[in-house]
N, C-alpha and C positions, 0 to 999 in steps of 0.2 A: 504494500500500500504506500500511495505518497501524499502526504499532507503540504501542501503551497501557504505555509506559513504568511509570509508576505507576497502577491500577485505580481506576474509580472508578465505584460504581453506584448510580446514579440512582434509588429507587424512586417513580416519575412517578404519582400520585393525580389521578384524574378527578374530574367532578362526580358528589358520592351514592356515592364509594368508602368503605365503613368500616373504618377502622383501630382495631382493638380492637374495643369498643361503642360507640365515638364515631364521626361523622362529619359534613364538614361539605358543604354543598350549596350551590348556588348559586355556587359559582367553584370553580378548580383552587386545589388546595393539596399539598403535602409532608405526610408523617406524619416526623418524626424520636425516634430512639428515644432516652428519657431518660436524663440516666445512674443508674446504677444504686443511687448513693445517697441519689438527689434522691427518692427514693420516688413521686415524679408517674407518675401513669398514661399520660399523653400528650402532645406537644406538638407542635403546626402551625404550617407557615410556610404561610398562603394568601397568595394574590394581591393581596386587596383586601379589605377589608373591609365594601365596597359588596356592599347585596343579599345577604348569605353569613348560614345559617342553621348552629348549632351544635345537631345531634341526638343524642341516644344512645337505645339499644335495648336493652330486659332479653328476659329470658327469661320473668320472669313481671310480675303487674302491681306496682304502689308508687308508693308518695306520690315526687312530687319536687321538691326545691327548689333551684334555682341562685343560687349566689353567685360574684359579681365581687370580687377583690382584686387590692392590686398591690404593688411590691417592697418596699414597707415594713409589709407588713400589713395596709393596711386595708382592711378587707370589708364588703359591702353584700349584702343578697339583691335582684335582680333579676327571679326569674322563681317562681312558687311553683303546682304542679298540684292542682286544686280535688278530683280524685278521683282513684282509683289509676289507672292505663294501663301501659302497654308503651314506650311511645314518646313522648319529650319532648324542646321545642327550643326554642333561642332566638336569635336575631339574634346577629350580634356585634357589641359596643360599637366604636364607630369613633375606634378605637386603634392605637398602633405595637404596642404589646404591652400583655398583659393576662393576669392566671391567673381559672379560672375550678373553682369547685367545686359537684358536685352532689352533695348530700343525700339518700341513699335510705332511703326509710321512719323517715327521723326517726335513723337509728343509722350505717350504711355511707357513708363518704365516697370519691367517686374526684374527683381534681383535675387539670387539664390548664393548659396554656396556650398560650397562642396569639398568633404573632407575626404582622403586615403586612408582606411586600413590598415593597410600593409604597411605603410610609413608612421602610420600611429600606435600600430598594435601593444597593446599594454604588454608590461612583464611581471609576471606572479613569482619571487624568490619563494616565499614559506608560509605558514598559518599554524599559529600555536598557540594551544589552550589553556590558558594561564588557572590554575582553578587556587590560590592564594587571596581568597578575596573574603571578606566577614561573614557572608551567607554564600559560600560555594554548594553547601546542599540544594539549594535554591537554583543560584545561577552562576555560571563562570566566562571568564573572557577571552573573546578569538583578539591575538595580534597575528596583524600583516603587514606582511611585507610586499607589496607590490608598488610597482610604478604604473602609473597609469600617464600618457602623455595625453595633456589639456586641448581640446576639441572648442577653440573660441573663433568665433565668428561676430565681423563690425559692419554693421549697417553701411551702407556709400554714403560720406560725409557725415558719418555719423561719432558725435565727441564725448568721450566719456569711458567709463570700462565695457570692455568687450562681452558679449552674453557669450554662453558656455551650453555644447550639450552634455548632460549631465551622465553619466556612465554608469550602468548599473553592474556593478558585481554580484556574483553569487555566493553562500555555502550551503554545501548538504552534508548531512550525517544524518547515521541509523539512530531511533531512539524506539521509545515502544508508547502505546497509546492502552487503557486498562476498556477491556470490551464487555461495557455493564453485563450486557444482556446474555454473552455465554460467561462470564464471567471470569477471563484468561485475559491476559497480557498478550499484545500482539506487536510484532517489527512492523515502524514506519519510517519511510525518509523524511525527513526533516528539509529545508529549503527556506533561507532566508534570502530576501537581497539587502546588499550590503548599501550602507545608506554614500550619499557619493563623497569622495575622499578619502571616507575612515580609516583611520588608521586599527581602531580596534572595534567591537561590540562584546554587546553583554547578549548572552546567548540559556535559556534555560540549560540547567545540569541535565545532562542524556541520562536515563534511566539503564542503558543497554550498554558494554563497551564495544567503543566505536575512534573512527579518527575522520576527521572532518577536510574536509575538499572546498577551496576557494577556487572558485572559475572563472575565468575570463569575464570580460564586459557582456552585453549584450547585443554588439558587433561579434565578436568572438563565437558567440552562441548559432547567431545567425549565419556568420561565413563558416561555418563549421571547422574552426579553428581552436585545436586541444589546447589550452594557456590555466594550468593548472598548477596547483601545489597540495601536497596533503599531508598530516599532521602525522606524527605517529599515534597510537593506540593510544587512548585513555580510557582506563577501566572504569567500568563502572563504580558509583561509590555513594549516589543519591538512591534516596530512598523513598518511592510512592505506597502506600498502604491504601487496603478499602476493607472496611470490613462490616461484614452482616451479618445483623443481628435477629434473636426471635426465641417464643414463648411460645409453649404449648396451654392455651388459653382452655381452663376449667371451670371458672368462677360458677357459671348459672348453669354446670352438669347434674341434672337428671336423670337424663338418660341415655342409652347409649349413643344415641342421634347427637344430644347435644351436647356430648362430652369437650367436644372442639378437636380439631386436628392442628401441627401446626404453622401458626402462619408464616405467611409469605417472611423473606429473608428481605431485610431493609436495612439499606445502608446507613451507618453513621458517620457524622465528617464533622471539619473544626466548625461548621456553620449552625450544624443541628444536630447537636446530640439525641441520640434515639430512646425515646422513656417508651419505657415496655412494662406491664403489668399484668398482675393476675394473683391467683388465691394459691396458698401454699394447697400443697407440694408443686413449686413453678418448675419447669425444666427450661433451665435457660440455655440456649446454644448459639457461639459466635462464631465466624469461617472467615478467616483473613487472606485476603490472596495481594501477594507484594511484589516487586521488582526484582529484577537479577539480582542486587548486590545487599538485600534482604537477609540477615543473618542471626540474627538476637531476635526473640519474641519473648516479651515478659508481659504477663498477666497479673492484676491484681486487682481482687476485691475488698472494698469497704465500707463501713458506714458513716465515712467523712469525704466528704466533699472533695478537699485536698487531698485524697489518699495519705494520711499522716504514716495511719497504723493499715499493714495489709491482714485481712481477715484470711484469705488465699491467695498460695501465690501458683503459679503454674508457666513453664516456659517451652508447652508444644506451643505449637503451630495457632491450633484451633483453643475451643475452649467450651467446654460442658460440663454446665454445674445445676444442681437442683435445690431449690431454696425452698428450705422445709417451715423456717420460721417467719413470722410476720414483719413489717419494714423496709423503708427504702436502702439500697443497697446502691452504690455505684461501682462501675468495672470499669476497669482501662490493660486497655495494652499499649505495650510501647514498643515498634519493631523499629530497629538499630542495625546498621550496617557492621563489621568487624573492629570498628573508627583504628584500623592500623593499616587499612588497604595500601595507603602511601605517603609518606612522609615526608616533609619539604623541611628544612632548617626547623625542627622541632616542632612543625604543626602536623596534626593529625588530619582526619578528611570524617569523624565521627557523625555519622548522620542518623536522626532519629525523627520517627511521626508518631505522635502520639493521637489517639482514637479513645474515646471512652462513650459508656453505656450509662444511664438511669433504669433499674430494675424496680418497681412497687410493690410488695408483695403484700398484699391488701389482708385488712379482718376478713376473720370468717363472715360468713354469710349466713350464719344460724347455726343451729348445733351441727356437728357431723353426720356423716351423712354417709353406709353403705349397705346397697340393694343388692342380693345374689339373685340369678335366674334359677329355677330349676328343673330347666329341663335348656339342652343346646343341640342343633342341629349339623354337624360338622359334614355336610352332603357337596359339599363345593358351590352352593347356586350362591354363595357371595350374600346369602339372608342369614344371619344368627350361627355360623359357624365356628366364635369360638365361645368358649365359656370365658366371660369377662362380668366383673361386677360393675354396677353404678356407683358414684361415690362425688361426695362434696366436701371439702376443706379436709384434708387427711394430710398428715405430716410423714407418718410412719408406716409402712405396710408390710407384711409376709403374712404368704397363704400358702396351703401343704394341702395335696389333691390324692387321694389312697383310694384302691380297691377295695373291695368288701371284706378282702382276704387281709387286709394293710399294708396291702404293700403301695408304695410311693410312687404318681406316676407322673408327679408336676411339682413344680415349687417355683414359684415365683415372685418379687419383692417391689413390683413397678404395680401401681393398681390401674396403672393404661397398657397395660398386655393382658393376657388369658391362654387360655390353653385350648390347642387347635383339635383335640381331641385324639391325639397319635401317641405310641409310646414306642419310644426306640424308634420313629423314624414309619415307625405302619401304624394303622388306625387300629384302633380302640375297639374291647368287642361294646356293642350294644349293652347297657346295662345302666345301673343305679352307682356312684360314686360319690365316696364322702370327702367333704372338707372342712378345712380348720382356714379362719382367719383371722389373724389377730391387729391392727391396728391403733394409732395413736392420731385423737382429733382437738376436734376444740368443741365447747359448748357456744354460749353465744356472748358470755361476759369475756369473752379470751383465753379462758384459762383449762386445759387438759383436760383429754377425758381417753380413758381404753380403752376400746371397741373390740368387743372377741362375735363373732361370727361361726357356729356348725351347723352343717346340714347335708343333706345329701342333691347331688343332681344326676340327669339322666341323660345318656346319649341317644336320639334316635334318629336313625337318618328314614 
């Protein structure tokens, strides 16, 4: 993929293309448009000034007479038509630059000028990436080295400083763009034009290692002339984070319909922290996906604001925790590059994003709350196939699932699972099954309660 950072369009002239009434023939060249106080009708960067014929084209016929001047005024007539015509030309004098004026019928003057390529063509020594700057996580600096020779053009009798066309350079480099929607890091070229003159810019830090290419002008580009320089490698060493977050939402479960599943993954960022909520037991889960030079991931949860004190700490990747008691809670991760990737006179390249969560994990909603079925239909049609309880504000869970005989054919500690009605991997015979379940709620003042559950249920498909 390539991203055109800064725009920049090319208008690419062939041989015998006419810009305005003028055109030149016999090589490629550019039309650039003048500016708008230089009063000049025209001005051309061609190729070369070997073989190139300068024509223009009226509508009706006229005398015409060419004249050559240059930046300090002085004029010559060069070309002068013996009888009236439509169409008159003349070679170009073999020049870096040159203005030229035609005489129509003795009274209308239009004036151009016209630069050579090939006598002006820039030179690109080097391009290096300074990254020694107070926020190089952030952004770092291209110096250049190039010479570009000045493209100035003076009006006929015109006093003052010369106008200039302005030269656009280029750089590209590889860097990566984060692609919400699959949710991966992908390589893009990068593409600035380089502002006119500079000696340096400030350029975003690459997420990818890469080495950057300053290109020719956009004469260069057009005559398809290689005028390059490129950097050596620089590693990666900024660091982009995203990370999303999400609750498995129980609060108003009744029943198995509206136990909730859970939601969608929403991203948090320095703009909007993501508050997430719901009734204990909340299953909170967060999935960070970061840049190449991603190294460190530290998690911690608290019940201060400022993370003083961490209540957990955890340094995978991702992060899954389940919040059994009541209370706002805040999480943060902080992913960190190795900050020793490269060293310069004693500075490090330490780079970190920090991301953080609000989690609420709300009162109970009335006393505890859990319903066994008894009877489950484990048939495959995707209606009542496992044995799962109902249940509302529950902190604590295990349940033990035995045959008639006692022997043990489940046991599970999530009260959002159940049991598909298989042992060892084959189905269950049809019959009556007892179970035990013991849990830990709340009543509706806050405060504990122990919930034991026996009975038996039945399989039948």
């Amino acid at each position: 993929m390539k991203r055109i950072v800064t725009s920049l369009l090319l208008a690419f002239c062939f041989v015998g293309l006419i810009y305005a009434d003028f055109s030149v023939e016999g090589v490629e060249f550019e039309g650039v448009s003048p500016d708008d106080y230089s009063a000049m009708d025209t001005v051309f960067v061609v190729k070369s000034t070997d073989l190139a014929e300068l024509s223009y084209t009226s509508e009706s016929e006229a005398m015409f007479v060419w004249y050559a001047y240059d930046a300090d005024g002085n004029k010559e007539e060069i070309y002068r038509e013996e009888e009236p015509v439509t169409e008159t030309s003349i070679p170009l004098l073999d020049k870096s630059s040159s203005g030229y004026i035609l005489e129509i019928d003795g009274d209308e003057n239009k004036s151009l000028w016209v630069f050579s390529y090939d006598a002006l063509a820039p030179t690109i020594k080097y391009v290096f990436p300074y990254t020694e700057l107070a926020d190089s996580c952030s952004y770092i600096q291209l110096n250049f080295g190039k010479v570009e020779q000045p493209m100035e053009y003076v009006p006929y009798g015109y006093v003052g400083m010369p106008f200039e066309v302005e030269q656009q350079f280029h750089i590209k480099y590889d860097s990566t763009y984060f692609d919400t929607e699959n949710k991966v890091f992908k390589t893009e070229e990068i593409e600035y034009v380089v502002p006119n003159k500079a000696v340096d810019m400030s350029v975003p830090s690459p997420l990818t290692s890469t080495c950057y290419t300053l290109w020719g002008n956009q004469f260069s580009a057009a005559f398809k002339d290689t005028v390059m320089a490129v950097s050596d490698t620089l590693e990666a060493y900024a660091v982009e984070t995203h990370v999303f977050g999400r609750v498995r939402v129980r609060e108003y479960a009744t029943n198995e319909k509206d136990r909730g599943e859970p939601e969608e993954l929403t991203e948090t960022t320095d703009e909007n922290v993501l508050k997430l909520e719901g009734s204990a037991p909340l299953n909170f889960e967060a999935l960070s996906y970061s840049s190449d030079a991603a190294f460190h991931y530290e998690w911690c949860v608290s019940k201060e604001r400022s993370f003083g004190t961490c209540m957990i700490k955890s340094r995978d990747k991702d992060f899954r925790y389940t919040f059994n008691e009541m209370g706002t809670y805040y999480v943060q991760i902080q992913v960190s590059n190795d900050a020793i990737v490269k060293e310069y006179e004693g500075m490090d390249f330490g780079c970190t994003q920090i991301r953080e969560f609000q989690v609420d994990v709300m009162e109970s909603l009335g006393d505890s709350l859990i319903k066994v079925p008894n009877v489950f239909t484990p048939n495959g049609d995707g209606k009542n196939d496992q044995f799962k309880v109902v249940y509302r504000s529950i902190t604590d869970f295990h349940g033990w699932i035995y045959s008639l005989w006692g022997r043990k054919v489940y046991e599970w500690t999530d009260p959002a699972e159940g049991w598909d009605g298989t042992i060892n991997g084959k189905p269950a015979a049809d019959s009556a099954y007892m179970y035990i379940i013991e849990a830990t709620g709340y009543l509706e003042d806050g405060s504990k309660k122990k919930i034991t559950r026996k009975g038996s249920v039945s399989i039948v498909r």
